[in-house]
C-alpha positions as a printed Julia matrix, in Angstrom:
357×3 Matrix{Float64}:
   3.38  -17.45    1.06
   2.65  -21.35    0.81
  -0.28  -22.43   -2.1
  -2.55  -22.69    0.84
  -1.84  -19.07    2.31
  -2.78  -18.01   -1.22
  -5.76  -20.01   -1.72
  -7.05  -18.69    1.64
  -6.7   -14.75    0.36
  -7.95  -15.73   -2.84
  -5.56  -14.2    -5.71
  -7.1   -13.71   -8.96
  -5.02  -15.59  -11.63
  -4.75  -12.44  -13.77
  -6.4    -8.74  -13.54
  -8.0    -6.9   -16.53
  -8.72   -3.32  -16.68
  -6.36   -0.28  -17.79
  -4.19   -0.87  -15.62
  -2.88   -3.59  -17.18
  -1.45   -2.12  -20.03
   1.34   -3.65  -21.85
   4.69   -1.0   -22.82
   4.98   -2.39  -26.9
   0.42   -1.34  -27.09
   1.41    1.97  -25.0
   4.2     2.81  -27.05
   2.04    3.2   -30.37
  -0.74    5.62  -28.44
  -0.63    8.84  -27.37
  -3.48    8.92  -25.2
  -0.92    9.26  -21.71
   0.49   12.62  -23.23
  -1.19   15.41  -22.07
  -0.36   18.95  -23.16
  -0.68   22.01  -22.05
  -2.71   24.96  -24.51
  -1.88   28.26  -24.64
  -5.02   29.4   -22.29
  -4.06   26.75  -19.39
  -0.35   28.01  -19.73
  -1.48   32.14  -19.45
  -3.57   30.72  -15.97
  -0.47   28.7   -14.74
   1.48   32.19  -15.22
  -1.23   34.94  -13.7
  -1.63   32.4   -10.69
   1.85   32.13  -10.3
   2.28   35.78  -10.39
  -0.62   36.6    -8.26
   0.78   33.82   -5.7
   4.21   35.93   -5.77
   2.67   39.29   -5.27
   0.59   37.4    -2.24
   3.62   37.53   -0.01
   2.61   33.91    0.85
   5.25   31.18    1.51
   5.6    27.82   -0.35
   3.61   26.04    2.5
   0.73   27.83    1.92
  -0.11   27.03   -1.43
  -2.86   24.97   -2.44
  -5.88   24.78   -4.56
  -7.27   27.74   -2.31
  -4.45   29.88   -2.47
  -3.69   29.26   -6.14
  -7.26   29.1    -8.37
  -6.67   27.35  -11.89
 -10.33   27.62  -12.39
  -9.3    25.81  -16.48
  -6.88   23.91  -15.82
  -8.15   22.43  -11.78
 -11.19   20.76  -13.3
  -8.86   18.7   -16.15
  -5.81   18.33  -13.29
  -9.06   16.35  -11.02
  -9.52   13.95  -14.35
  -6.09   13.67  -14.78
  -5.48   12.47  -10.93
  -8.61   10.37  -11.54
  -6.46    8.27  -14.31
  -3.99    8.28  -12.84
  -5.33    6.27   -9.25
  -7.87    4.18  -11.07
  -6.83    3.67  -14.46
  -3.74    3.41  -16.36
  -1.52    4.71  -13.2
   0.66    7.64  -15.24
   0.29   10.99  -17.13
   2.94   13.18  -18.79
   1.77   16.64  -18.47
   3.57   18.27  -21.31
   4.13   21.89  -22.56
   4.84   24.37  -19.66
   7.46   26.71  -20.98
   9.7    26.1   -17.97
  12.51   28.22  -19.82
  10.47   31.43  -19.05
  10.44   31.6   -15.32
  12.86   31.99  -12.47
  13.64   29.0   -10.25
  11.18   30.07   -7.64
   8.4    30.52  -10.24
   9.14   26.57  -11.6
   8.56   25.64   -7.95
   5.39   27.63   -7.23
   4.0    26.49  -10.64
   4.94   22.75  -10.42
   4.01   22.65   -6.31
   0.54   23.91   -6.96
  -0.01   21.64   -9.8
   0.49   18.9    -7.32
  -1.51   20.41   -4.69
  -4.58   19.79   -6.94
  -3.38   15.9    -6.76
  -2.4    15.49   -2.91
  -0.75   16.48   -0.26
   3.32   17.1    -0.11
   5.17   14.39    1.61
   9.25   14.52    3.14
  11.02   12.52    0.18
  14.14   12.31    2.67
  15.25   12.4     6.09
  16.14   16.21    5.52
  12.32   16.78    4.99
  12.7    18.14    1.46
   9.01   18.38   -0.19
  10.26   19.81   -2.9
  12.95   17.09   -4.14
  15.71   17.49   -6.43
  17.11   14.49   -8.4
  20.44   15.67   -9.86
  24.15   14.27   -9.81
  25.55   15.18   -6.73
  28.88   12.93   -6.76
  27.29   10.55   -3.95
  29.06    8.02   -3.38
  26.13    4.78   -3.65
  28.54    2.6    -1.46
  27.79    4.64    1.75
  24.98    3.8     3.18
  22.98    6.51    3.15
  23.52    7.61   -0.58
  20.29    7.13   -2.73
  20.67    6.32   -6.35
  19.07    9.47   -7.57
  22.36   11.48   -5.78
  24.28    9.75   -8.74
  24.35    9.45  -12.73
  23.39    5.52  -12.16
  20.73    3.58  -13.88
  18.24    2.39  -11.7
  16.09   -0.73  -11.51
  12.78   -0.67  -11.36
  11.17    0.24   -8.44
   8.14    2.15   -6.21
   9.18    5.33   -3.89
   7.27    5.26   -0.63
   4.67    7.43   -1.64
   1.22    7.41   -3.22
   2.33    9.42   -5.99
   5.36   10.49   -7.46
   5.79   13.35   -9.84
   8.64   14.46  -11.76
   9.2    18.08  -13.75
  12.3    18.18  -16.31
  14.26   21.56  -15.64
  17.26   20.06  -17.52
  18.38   17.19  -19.9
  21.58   15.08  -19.65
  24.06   15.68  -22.47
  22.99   11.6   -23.23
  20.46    8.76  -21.3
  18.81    9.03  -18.61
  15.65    8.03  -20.39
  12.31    7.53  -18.04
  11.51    3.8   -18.29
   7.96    2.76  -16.31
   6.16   -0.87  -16.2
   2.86   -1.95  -15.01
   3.49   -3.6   -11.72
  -0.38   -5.55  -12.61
   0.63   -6.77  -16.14
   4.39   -7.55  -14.11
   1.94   -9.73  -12.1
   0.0   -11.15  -15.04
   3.05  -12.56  -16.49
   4.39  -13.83  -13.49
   1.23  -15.87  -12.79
   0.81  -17.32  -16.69
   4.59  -18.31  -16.37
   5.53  -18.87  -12.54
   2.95  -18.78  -10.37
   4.75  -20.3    -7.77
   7.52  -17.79   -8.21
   4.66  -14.75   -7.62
   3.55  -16.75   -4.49
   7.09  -16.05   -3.0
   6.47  -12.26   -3.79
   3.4   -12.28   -1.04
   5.92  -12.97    1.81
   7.74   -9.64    3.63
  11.09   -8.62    2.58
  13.13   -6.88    4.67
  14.11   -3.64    2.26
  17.02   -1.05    3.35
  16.05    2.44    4.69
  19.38    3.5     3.34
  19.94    5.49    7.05
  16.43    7.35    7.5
  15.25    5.51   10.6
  12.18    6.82   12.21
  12.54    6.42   15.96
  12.5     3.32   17.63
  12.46    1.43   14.13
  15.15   -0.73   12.78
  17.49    0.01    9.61
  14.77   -1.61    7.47
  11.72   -2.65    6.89
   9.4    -5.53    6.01
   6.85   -5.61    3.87
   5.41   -7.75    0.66
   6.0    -6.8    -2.63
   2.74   -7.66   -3.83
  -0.27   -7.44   -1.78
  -3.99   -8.48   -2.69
  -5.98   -5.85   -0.52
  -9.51   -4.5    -1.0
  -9.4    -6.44   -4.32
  -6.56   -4.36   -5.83
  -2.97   -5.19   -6.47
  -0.81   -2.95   -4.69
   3.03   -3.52   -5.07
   5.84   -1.95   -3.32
   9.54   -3.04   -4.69
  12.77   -2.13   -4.15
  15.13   -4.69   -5.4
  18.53   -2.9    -4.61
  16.99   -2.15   -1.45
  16.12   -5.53   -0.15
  19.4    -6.78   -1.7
  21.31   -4.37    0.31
  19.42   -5.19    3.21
  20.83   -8.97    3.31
  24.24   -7.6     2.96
  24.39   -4.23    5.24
  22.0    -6.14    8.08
  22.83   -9.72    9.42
  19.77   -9.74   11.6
  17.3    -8.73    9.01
  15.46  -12.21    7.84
  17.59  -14.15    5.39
  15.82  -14.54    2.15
  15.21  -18.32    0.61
  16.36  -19.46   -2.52
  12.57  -19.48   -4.16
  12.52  -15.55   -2.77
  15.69  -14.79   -4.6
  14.78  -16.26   -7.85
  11.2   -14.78   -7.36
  13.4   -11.14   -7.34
  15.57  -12.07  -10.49
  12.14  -13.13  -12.01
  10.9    -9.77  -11.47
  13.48   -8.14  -12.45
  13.64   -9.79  -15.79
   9.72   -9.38  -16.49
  10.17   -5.28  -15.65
  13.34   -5.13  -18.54
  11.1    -7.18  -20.9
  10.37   -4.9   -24.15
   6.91   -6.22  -24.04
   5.67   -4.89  -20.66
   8.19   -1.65  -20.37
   7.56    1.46  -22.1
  10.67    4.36  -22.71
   9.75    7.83  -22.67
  12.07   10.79  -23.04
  11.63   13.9   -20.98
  11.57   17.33  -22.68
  12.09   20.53  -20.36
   9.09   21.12  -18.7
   7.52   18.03  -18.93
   5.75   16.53  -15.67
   5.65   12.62  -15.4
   2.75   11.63  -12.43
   3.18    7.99  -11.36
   0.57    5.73   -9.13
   3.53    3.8    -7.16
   0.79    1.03   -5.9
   0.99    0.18   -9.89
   3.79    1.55  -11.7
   7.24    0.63  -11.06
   9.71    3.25  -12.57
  13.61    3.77  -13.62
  16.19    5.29  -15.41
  18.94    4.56  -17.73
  22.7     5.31  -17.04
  23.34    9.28  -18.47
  26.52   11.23  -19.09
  25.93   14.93  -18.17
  27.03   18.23  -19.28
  30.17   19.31  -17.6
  29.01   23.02  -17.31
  26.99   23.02  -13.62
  24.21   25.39  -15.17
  23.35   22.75  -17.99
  23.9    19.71  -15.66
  20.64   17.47  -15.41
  17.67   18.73  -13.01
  14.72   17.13  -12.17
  12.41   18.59   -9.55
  10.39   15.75   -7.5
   7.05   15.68   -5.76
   5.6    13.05   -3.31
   2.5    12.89   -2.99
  -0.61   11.74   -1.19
  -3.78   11.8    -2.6
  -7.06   11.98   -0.19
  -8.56   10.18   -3.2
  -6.0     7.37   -2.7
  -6.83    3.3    -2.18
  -6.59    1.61    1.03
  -3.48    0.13    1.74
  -3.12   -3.11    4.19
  -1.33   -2.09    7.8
   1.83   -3.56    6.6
   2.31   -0.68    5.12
   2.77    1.71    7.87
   6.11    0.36    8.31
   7.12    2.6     5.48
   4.31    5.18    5.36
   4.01    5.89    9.28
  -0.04    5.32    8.67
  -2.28    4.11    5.78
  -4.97    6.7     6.31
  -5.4     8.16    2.69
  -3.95   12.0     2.25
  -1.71   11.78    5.02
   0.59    8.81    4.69
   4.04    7.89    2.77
   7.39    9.99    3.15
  10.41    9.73    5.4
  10.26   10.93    8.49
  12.66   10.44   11.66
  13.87   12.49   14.34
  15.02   15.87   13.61
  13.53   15.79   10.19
  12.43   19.52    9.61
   9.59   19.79    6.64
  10.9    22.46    4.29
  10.78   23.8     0.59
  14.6    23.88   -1.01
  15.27   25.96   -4.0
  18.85   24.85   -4.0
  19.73   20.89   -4.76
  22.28   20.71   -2.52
């Protein structure tokens, strides 16, 4: 974007509010830790039981089929924090170690029906994701780096909202690191405004394989986007950088768009803005992707495949949730709110997996 195309869309210079919260302030509160009491946890269980006896399938459950007449009311605040203020929660203190698999998943899906809607997280049409080592290779082109033990950068999944629940640890790492994408902005524009400007333009970013029909291997959209008067980001650095290698008729980035990239990437790692969290079993992590950026730290797992790291994974899509511009719909098939974001191509078939494979 040249200095006019951003005078005529009128950026702010910097954006207040609790979203723009800085990791070293966050890391000395407690406020984004919610837990779980003893009450809400016997509701979570009857439900789930009650859900079970029901004869019900996972696609049926929902704030209907599964009351939490406690615990909805404070899930509805939480969701509200989540979209309009600081843009995460970690919902801690479910005993996952009590329940079967199938009970985790009914518990943790109908937690995040009270937030939105499920959405595919792959061309499979898994809506109940799991993010485990699976020995991917990340050189083919359809491996994603949550298939493997790797670190990865910061980044937004193409959803509204993405929650995590901790099943398992790693023997070591694999730490949950988040930023503010807004206070990612803030610092860009005190220190290289011109460098932000680049960050308005589309980038083509890798589907990794999971085409919808008729599209092409990638797609192009801004990594920041002034909209409604909101900052909405959507970043995938690997992603776009893969997309320049794996795709010689994708645009070719500029030099000012690459260094714009390595800026971001260095503002994301910076100790200031970044905040670490560790993940205890049971814990559920909610994310607003239009204002969180997320990764993970290299791990080493156990070598037992019962103790081996397990993360279930929701995407999800708010009613609630901001409008997005129409760029968008390149990755989210449509912006209308509560029924956009996932992967979706042909012969994707929406299903619940208990197994990771």
């Amino acid at each position: 974007m040249t200095q006019h195309a951003m005078d005529r869309i009128a950026v702010p210079r910097s954006i207040g509010g609790p979203a723009a919260w800085r990791g070293s302030d966050m890391a000395q509160s407690s406020d984004w830790i919610e837990v779980l009491n003893e009450t809400e946890i016997a509701e979570i269980e009857q439900a789930t039981r009650a859900f079970q006896a029901s004869g019900l399938g996972f696609d049926n459950i929902s704030e209907e089929t599964y009351p939490l007449p406690g615990l909805g009311p404070r899930l509805k605040s939480i969701l509200r924090d989540v979209l309009d203020g600081r843009g995460f929660v970690l919902l801690r203190g479910f005993p996952v170690d009590r329940y079967t698999m199938e009970q985790k998943a009914i518990a943790y899906l109908a937690i995040g029906s009270y937030l939105g809607s499920f959405c595919s997280q792959n061309a499979a049409g898994h809506l109940l994701g799991h993010v485990r080592d699976t020995g991917a290779d990340i050189k083919k082109p359809k491996t994603r780096f949550y298939q493997t033990n790797r670190g990865l950068e910061y980044h937004t999944d193409s959803c509204d909202i993405v929650g995590l629940m901790c099943l398992k640890r790693s023997k070591s790492g694999g730490e949950s690191r988040i930023v503010s994408s807004v206070s990612v902005y803030n610092e860009m524009m005190k220190q290289r405004p011109d460098l932000a400007a680049q960050l308005f333009h589309p980038f083509p970013t890798d589907r990794r394989g999971e085409v919808p029909e008729g599209g092409n291997p990638w797609f192009d959209v801004p990594v920041f986007n002034w909209y409604a008067g909101q900052l909405t980001t959507i970043f995938v650095g690997q992603y776009i950088r893969s997309a320049q290698l794996n795709f010689p008729e994708a645009r070719r980035l500029t030099e000012a768009e690459i260094e714009a990239l390595e800026f971001m990437d260095k503002l994301t790692n910076d100790p200031a803005l970044c905040l670490e969290m560790e993940f205890l079993p049971g814990d559920m992590q909610f994310l607003h992707n239009h204002q969180i950026l997320h990764s993970r730290t290299d791990y080493e797992d156990w070598p037992e495949p019962e103790n081996k790291r397990h993360l279930l994974r929701l995407w999800l899509a708010p009613k609630e949730g901001r409008p997005l511009p129409d760029s968008f719909a390149a990755r989210y098939g449509s912006v209308t709110p509560g029924s956009r974001g996932g992967v979706i191509v042909q012969g994707t078939r929406l299903h619940f997996a208990l197994d990771p494979a």
